[in-house]
N, C-alpha and C positions, 0 to 999 in steps of 0.2 A: 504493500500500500504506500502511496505517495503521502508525502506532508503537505495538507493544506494550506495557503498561502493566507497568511493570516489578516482579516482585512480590517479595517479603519474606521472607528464610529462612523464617521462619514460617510465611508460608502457604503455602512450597513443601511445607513438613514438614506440614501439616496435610494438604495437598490430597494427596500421599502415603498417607496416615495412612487417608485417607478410603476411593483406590482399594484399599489391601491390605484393608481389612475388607468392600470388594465382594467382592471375589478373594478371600475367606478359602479358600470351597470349592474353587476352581481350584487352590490353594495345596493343600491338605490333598489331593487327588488327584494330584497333581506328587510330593507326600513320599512318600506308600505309593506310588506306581510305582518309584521311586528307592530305596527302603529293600528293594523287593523285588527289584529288580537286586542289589544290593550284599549282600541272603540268598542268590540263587542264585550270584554269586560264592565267597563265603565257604566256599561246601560245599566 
């Protein structure tokens, strides 16, 4: 096995940054499923 190249807050925070603006739309369909639970609770 190789040695991982050990990487930089920074580009953990980037490489982060990167996958949630893929995931934007996954994200935003997670929220209204969950906002619409927490409506039909509320009634």
């Amino acid at each position: 096995m190789r040695k991982m190249k050990k990487r930089t807050f920074s580009e953990l925070v980037h490489e982060n940054k990167l996958e949630i603006m893929r995931n934007q739309g996954e994200m935003e369909k997670i929220e209204r499923k969950l906002e619409e639970k927490h409506a039909k609770k509320a009634q």
